[in-house]
N, C-alpha and C positions, 0 to 999 in steps of 0.2 A: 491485404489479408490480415496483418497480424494487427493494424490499426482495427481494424472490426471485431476479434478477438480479443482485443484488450480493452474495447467495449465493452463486451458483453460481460467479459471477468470484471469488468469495473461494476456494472450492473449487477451482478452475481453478488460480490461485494458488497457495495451498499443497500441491498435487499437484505444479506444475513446480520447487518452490523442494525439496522433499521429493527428486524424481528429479534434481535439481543434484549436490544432495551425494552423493546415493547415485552416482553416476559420477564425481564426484569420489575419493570414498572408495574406488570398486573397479576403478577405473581402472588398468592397467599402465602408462602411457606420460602424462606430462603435456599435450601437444601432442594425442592424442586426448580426455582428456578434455574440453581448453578448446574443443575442434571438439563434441562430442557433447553439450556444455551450450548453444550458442549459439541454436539454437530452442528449447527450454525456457526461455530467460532470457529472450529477446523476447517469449513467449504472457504468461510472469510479469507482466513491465514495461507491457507492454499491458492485463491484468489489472487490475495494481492503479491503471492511468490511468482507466482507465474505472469503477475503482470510487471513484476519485478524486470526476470528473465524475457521479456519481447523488447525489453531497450536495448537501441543498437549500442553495439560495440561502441562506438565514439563517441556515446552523450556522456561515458563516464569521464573520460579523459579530459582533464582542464585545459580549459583554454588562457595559456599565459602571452596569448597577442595582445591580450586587454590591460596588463596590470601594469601597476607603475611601477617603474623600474625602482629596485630597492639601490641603498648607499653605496652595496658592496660592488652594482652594475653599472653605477654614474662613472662617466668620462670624467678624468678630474681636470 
């Protein structure tokens, strides 16, 4: 479930970052564009928080099985 959720927030996402530019880009006036992006950049920003928040707990925490052992851990 939340892997299909963070689909669809991903989809949501790259739909509002897509209609950014394009008003950007076909915009006549700068002052309308920056007004005609400002809820598309908010659903964005909301988007990718919440696809933030659906990673598990444990993909933040490092994994120190992999590294090499620094000087101060060598057997001398």
């Amino acid at each position: 479930m939340k892997t299909m959720l963070a689909i669809l927030l991903g989809l949501v996402d790259l739909f509002c970052v897509c209609l950014i530019y394009y008003r950007l880009f076909t915009s006549q006036s700068p002052g309308l564009a920056i007004l005609s992006i400002l809820l598309p950049m908010a659903i964005a920003f909301v988007a990718a928080f919440l696809i933030g928040r659906l990673v598990p707990e444990n993909a933040h925490k490092n994994d120190t099985s992999s590294v090499a052992p620094t000087l101060r851990h060598r057997d001398a």
